[in-house]
C-alpha positions as CSV (number, residue, x, y, z in Angstrom):
1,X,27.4,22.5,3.0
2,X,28.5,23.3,6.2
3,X,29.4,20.8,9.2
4,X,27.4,22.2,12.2
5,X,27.3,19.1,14.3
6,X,29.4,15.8,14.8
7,X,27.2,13.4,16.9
8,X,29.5,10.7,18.3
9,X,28.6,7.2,19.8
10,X,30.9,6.5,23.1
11,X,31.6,3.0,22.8
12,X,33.7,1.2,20.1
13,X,33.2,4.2,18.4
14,X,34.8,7.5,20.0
15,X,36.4,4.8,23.0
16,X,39.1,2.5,22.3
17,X,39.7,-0.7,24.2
18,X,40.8,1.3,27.4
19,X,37.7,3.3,27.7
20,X,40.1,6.3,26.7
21,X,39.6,9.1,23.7
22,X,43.0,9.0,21.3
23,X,45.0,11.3,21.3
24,X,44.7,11.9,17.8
25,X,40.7,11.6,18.1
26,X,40.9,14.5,20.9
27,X,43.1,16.6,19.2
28,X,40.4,16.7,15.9
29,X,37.0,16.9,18.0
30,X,38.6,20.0,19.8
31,X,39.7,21.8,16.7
32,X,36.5,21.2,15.1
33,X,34.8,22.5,18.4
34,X,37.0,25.6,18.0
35,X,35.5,26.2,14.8
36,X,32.0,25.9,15.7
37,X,31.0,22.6,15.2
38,X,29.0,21.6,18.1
39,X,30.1,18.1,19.1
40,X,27.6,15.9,20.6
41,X,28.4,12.8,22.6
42,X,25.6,10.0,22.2
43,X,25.6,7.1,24.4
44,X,23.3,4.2,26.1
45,X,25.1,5.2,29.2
46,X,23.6,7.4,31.8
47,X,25.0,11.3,32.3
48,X,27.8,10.4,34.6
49,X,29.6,8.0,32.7
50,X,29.5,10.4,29.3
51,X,30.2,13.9,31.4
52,X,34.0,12.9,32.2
53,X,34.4,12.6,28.8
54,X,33.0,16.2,27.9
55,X,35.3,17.3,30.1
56,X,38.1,15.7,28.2
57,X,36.8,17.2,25.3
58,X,37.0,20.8,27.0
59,X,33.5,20.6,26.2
60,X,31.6,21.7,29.3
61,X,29.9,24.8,27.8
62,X,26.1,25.3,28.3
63,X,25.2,25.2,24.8
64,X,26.9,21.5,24.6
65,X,25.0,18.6,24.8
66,X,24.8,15.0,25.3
67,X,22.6,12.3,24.7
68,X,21.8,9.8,27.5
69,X,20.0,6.5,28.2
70,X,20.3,5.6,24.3
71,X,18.5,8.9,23.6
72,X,15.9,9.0,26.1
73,X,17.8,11.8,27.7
74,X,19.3,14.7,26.1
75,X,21.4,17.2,28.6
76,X,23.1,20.2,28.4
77,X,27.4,19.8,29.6
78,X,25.9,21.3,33.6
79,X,23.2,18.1,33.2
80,X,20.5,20.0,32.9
81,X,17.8,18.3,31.0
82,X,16.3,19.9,27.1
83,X,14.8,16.2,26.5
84,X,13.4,13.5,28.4
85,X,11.5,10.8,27.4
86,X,11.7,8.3,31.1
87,X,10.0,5.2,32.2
88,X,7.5,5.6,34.5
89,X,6.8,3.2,38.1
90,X,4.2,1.5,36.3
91,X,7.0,0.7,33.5
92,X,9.3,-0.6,35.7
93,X,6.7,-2.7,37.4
94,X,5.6,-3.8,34.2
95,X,9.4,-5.3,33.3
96,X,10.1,-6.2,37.3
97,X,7.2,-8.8,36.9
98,X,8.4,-10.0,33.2
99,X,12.1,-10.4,34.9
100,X,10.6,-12.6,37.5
101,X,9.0,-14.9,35.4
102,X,12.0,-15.3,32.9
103,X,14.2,-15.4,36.2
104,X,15.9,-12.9,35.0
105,X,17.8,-10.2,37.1
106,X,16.3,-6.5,36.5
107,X,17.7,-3.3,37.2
108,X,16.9,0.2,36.1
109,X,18.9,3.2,35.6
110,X,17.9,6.7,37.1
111,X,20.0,9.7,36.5
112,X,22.4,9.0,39.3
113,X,22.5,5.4,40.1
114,X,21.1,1.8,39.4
115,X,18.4,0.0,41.5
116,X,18.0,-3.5,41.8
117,X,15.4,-5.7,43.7
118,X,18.0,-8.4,43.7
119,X,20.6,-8.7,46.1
120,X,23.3,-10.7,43.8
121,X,24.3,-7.8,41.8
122,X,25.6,-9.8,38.5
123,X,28.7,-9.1,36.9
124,X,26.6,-7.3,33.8
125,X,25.8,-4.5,36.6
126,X,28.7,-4.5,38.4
127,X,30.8,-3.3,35.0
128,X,27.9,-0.6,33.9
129,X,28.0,0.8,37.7
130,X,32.1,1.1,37.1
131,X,31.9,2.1,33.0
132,X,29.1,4.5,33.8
133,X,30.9,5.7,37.7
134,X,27.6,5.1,39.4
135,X,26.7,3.8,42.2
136,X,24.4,0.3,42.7
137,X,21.4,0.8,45.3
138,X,19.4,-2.4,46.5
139,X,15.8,-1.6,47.0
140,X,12.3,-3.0,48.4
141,X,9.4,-2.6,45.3
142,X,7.8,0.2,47.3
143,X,10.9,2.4,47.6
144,X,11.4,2.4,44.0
145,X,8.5,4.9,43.2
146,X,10.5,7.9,44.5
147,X,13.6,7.7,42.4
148,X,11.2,7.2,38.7
């Protein structure tokens, strides 16, 4: 049986402790791109936090993908969208009111940036806006509907 795809979880998995590919890691997931194996990043991150490493990879063909959002999204290397599955504004209404009766803070993430009601962005949010290299945007409710 042939290999024809290698489907590879970002963190603790492809990552070490420095957010960084190995060298040795690199060097294998290239040559098996080389030979035809389509190599297929999965993550619970959004696009922009797996596309820098599909880059590394040498990886930016149109015919390469990426799944996004813990497989909610699936994108081609450009970010082009073959799959979405995406909460709705009733969805994140529906978990908004839940977070404010646990007290809990809620954000969401849209393809190019996290939105938060609250104005104390937590630690939690800060590191996923810097692992994932997007930007944080503090909303009203009634804003929210444009970006979902």
């Amino acid at each position: 049986m042939k290999i024809k795809l290698i489907a590879v979880d970002l963190d603790g998995t492809l990552l070490n402790d420095k957010q960084e590919i190995s060298y040795e890691t690199k060097e294998a997931l290239q040559k098996a791109s080389r030979s035809g194996i389509k190599i297929v990043p999965c993550s619970g991150r959004p696009f922009p936090g797996i596309k820098e490493y599909l880059d590394q990879l040498d990886l930016q063909d149109p015919n390469q993908y990426a799944v996004a959002f813990n497989g909610a999204l699936v994108l081609n290397a450009q970010g082009n969208a073959v799959v979405e599955e995406l909460l709705s504004y009733q969805d994140f209404q529906f978990f908004e009111k839940i977070a404010q009766q646990l007290k809990a803070n809620f954000h969401v993430e849209v393809r190019d940036k996290f939105i938060t009601l609250n104005h104390f962005v937590n630690y939690y949010l800060s590191r996923e806006s810097w692992l994932t290299r997007m930007p944080i945007e503090v909303c009203e409710l009634k804003d929210i509907a444009k970006d979902l």
